[in-house]
N, C-alpha and C positions, 0 to 999 in steps of 0.2 A: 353491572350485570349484562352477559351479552344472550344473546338468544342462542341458543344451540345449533339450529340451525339458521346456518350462513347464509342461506338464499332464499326465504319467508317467500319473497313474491314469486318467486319462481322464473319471473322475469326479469331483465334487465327495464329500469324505467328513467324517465328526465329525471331532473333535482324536484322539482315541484312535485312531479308525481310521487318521489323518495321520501321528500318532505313529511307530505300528505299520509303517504300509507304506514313512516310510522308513529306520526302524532294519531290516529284513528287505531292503532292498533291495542289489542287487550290480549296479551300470554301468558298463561303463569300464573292469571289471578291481577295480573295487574295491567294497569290503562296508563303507564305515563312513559310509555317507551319513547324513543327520538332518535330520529338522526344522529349519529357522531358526529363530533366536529373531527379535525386533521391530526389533531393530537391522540386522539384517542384510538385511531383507525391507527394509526405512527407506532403506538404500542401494543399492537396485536404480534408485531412484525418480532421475531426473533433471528436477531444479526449473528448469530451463528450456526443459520441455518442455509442450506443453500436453496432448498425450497419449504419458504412457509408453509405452502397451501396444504403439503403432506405432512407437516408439523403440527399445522392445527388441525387437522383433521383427526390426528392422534390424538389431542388433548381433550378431548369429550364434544369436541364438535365436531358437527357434519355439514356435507353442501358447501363447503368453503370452495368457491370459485378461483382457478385462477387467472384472473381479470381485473377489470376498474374497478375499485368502491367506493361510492360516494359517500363524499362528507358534507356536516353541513354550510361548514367555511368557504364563504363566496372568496374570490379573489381580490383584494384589493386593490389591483391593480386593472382589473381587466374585471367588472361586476358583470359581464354576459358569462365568465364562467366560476367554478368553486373548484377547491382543491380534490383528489381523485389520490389513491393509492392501485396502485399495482401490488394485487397480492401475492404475487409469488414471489417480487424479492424485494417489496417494500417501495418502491420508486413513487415519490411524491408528484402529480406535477397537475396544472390548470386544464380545465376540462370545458368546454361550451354547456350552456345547463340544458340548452334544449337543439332543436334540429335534426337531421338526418343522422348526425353523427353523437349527439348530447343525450343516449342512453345507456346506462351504469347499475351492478349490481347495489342491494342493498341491502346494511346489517344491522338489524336493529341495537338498542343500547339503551338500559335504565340508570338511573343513575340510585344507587344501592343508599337507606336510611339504615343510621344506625343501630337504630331498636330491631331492623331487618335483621341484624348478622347474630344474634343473640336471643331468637323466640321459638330454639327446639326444645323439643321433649324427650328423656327417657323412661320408659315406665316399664313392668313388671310385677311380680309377685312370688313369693316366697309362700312354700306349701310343704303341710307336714305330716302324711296321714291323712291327707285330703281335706286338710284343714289349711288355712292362711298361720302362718307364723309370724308373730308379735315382733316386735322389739329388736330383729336385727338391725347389724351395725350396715349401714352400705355407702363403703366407700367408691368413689370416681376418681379415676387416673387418666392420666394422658396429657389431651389439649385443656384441658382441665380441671383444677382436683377441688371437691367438693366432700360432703357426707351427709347422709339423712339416716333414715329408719323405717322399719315396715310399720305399718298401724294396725289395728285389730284383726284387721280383714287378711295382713299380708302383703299387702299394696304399697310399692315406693314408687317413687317420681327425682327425678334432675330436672330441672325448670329452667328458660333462661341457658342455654346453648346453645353454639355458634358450629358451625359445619366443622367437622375435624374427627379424629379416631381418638376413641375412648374406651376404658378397661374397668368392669363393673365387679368389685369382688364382696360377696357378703361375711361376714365374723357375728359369733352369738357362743357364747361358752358353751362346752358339752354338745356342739352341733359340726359336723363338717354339712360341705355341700354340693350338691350337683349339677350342673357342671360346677367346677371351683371359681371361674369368672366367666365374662360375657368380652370379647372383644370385638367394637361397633362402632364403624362408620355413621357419622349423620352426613346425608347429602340432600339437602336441602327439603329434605320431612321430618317429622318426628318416628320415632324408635319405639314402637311398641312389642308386646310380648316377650320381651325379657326374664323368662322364669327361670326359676330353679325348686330344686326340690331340696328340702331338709330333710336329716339325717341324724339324730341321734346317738352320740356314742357312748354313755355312758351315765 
């Protein structure tokens, strides 16, 4: 998981200072952000692109510089400096950590738990006459297909979802409904108010 925005400190800093500001940082809810290491910054880069930095700025991020970015991989060959990408066409190379010239953007990076990708929610309610409607069928399509049912009240829930687009259709005999489905985006919240109205036909 990367941070949205590309440029958090707003300045360029040494490696230590890089270090530092993202083991101390808390975004999102969460405290265990880090430095990238070379590999990781490596696969930001899209090789069919002739300027990343307009590329990712496209892809839901902002602030993406195009300049140095530190990584956390010192050099092994040379431990005064760490590896460095050049973001605009990917170019790897050894960078001095500190001095006059040893100041680099920086991007933070979490590294994503599995139970993370997997703990949305969708919820709603089915009403009939200003009442909650029992015992619909409600089926889920899409990035994943599941089924539940309304309970007393009208109330359903999808538990246990992963970001992606999904199509919420409810079924109940002698009912149609309104809208006919729901088609929703999870991007990294939960999905509430999902209603529909029933309908009686017959």
């Amino acid at each position: 998981m990367w941070a949205k925005n590309a440029n958090l400190p707003n300045v360029p800093k040494e490696w230590q200072e890089a270090l530092d500001y993202c083991n101390n940082l808390t975004l999102g809810g969460y405290s265990d952000w880090r430095l990238p290491n070379v590999n990781e910054l490596k696969s930001l880069i899209n090789a069919n692109e002739a300027n990343s930095v307009t590329w990712l700025n496209a892809q839901g991020f902002f602030n993406v510089q195009a300049h140095d970015y530190w990584s956390s991989t010192t050099d092994a060959y040379s431990t005064d400096g760490a590896w460095v990408i050049y973001m605009w066409d990917g170019i790897v190379f050894s960078y001095n950590k500190s001095g006059y010239y040893g100041y680099d953007y920086v991007w933070p990076v979490r590294h994503v738990l599995a139970e993370e990708l997997y703990n949305w929610v969708i919820s709603g309610a089915i009403m009939h006459r200003g009442s909650g409607l029992q015992n619909v069928i409600m089926t889920l399509s899409g990035d994943a297909s599941m089924t539940t049912s309304t309970g007393e009240d009208g109330t359903y829930s999808f538990t246990n979802l992963s970001n992606g687009t999904y199509i919420i259709t409810p079924s109940k005999n002698r009912y149609k409904f309104w809208p006919p489905n729901w088609s929703i985006t999870i991007n990294d919240s939960d999905v509430s108010d999902q209603n529909f109205r029933g309908i009686k036909t017959h």
